[in-house]
C-alpha positions, -999 to 999 in steps of 0.1 A, spaced: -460 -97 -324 -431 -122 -316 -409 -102 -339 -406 -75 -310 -386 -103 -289 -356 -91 -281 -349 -127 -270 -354 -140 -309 -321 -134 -331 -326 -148 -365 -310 -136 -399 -344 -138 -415 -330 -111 -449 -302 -143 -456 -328 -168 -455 -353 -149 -479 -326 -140 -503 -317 -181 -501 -352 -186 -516 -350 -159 -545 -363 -129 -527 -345 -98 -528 -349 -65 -504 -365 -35 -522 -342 -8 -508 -359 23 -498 -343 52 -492 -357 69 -460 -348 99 -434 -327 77 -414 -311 55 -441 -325 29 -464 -352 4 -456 -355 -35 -460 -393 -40 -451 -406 -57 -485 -386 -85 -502 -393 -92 -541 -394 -126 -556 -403 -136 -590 -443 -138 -586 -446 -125 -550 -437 -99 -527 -435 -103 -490 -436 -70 -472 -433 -71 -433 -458 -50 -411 -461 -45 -372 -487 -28 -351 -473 12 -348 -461 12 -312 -483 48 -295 -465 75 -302 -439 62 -328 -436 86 -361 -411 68 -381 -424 50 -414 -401 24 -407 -396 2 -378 -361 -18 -377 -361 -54 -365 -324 -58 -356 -325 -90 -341 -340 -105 -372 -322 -85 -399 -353 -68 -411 -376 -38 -410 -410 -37 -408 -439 -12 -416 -456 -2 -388 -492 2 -393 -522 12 -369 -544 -17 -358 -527 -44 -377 -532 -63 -343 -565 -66 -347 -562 -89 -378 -542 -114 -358 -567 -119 -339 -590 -142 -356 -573 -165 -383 -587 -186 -406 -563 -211 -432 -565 -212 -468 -548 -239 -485 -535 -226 -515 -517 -250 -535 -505 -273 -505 -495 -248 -485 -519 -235 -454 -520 -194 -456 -528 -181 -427 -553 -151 -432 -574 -127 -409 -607 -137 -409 -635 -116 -431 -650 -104 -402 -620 -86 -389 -609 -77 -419 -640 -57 -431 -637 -37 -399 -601 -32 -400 -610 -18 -431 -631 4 -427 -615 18 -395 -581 26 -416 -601 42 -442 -612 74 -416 -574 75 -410 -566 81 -446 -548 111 -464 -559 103 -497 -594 105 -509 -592 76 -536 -569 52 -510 -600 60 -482 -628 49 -513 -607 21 -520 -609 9 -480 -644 18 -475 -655 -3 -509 -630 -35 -502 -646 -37 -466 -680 -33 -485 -672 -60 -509 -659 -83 -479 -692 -78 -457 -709 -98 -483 -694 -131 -475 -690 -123 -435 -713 -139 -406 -738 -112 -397 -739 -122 -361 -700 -121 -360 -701 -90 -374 -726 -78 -355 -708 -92 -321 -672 -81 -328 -690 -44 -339 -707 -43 -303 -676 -45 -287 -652 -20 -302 -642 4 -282 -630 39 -280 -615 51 -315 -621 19 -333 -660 25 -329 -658 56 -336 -639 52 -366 -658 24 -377 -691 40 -371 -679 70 -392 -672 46 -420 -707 26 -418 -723 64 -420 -698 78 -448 -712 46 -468 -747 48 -464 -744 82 -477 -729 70 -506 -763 44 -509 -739 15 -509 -750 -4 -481 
């Protein structure tokens, strides 16, 4: 979200290749794309929420020296963090919660039929360990696409006799 301001001019792609990660250069339609940067046990790859109406596969953060992935609903992960420390270091996470419905509400939005399995069973997996009434709660109130998506999904899965 804050790397839309304009008003933010950082050369983040200098400071990641000072720590040892490297852009993966992608060629695309309009050029070549910096959005995930390799290191030698992890890959950081950079995602915004897909603006309404934008096409491109690649969004272009000028003012920070980056692109980024645009991806539907990715807000609605930020919305409710929890922190995992992972050896010293707090990682910021979406909560289970939000990330079993994200999933599933990507997975109606799929192309292909083993990446939409794939969603539907990972949000699956994650409802185990999620707070009913949160889930029950933040299911109430999506709205418009989202619970229609979602609701799709729940269906799609009970078909399947998973749930």
């Amino acid at each position: 979200m804050y790397a839309k301001s304009k008003k933010i001019k950082f050369n983040l792609q200098e400071v990641l290749e000072e720590l040892g990660f490297f852009p993966e250069i992608i060629g695309t339609v309009t050029g070549y794309s910096y959005a995930t940067f390799k290191g030698e046990n992890i890959d950081i790859e950079f995602i915004i929420e897909e603006p309404a109406g934008y096409k491109s596969k690649i969004l272009k953060l000028e003012n920070l020296n980056i692109d980024a992935t645009p991806l539907p609903f990715v807000s609605d992960l930020l919305e409710d963090i929890i922190y995992v420390n992972v050896e010293g270091i707090e990682v910021p996470l979406p909560s289970p919660e939000r990330f079993h419905i994200h999933k599933w509400i990507v997975a109606q939005r799929r192309q292909s039929y083993v990446k939409k399995q794939n969603d539907l069973i990972q949000g699956l997996e994650v409802l185990k360990v999620c707070n009913a009434n949160k889930i029950q709660e933040l299911t109430q109130n999506l709205k418009g696409k989202r619970r229609k998506l979602y609701k799709k999904s729940k269906e799609e899965i009970k078909e399947l006799e998973l749930y």
